[in-house]
VMD Tcl script that draws the C-alpha trace (Angstrom):
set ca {
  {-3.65 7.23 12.82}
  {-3.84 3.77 12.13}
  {-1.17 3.66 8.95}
  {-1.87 -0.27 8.18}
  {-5.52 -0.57 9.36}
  {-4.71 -3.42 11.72}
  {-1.98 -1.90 14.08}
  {0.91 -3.82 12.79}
  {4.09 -1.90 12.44}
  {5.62 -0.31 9.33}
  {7.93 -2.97 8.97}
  {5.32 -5.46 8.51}
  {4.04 -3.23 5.98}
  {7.05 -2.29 4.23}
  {6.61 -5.01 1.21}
  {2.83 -3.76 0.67}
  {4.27 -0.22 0.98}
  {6.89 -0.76 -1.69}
  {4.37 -2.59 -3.71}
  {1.97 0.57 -3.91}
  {5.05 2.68 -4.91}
  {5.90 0.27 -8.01}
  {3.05 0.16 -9.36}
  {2.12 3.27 -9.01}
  {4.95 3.72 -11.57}
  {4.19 1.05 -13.56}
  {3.17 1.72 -17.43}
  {0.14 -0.18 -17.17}
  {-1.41 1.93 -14.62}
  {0.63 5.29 -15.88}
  {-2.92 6.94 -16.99}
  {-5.35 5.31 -14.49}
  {-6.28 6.70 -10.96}
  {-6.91 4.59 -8.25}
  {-10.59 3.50 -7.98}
  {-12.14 0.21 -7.61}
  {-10.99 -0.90 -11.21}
  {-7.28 -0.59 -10.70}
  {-7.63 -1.72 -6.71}
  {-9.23 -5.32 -8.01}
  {-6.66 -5.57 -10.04}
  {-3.67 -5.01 -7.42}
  {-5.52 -6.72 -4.90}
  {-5.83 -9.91 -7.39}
  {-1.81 -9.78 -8.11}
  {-0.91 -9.14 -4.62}
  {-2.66 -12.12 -3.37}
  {-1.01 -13.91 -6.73}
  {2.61 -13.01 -4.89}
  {1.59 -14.99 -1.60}
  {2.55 -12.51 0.76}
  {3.02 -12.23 4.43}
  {-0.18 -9.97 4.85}
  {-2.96 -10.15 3.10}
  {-4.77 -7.83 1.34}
  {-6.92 -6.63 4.20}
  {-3.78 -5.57 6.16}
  {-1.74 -4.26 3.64}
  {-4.89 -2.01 1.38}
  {-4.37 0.91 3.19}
  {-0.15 0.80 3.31}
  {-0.64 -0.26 -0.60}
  {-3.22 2.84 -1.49}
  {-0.43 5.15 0.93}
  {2.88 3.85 -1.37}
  {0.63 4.29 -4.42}
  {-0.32 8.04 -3.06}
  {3.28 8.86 -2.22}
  {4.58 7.56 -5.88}
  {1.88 10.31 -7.40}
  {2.69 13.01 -5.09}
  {-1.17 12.98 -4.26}
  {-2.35 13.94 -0.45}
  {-0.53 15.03 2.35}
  {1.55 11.63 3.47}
  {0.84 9.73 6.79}
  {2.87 8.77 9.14}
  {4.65 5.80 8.46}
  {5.70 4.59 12.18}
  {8.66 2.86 13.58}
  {10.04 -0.99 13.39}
  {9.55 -1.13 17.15}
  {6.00 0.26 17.75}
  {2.96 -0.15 16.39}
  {1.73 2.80 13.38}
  {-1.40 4.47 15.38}
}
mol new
graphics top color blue
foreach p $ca { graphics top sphere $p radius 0.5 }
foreach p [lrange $ca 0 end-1] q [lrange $ca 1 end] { graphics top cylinder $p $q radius 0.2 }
display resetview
């Protein structure tokens, strides 16, 4: 399983990770699902926060922290610091 989508390790991911997880939580998104509505609008304010991955990279670690906020799915794998997520 590739848990980023580009083989980088969970570390690099973390931030993207976290980010899912917040907003996940946060009241603007408390009654919407993900779909292609509320992932063009996270994708829009994670590129807004200049971050170390972009949105490419970090979708799929983004979609998992949103996933794991909402109890939905079984979780993947998150990998190590020292080896790449696969």
């Amino acid at each position: 399983m590739n848990y980023s989508g580009r083989g980088v390790t969970y570390m690099q991911t973390r931030a993207a990770y976290q980010y899912g997880w917040q907003m996940a939580q946060d009241r603007r998104y408390a009654k919407r699902d993900w779909g292609k509505d509320v992932e063009a609008e996270l994708h829009w304010a994670w590129n807004q926060r200049g971050p170390a991955l972009g949105w490419e990279d970090a979708k799929e670690a983004i979609h998992e922290g949103w996933n794991r906020a909402r109890r939905i799915g079984r979780p993947k794998a998150l990998g190590s610091t020292t080896t790449n997520v696969r």
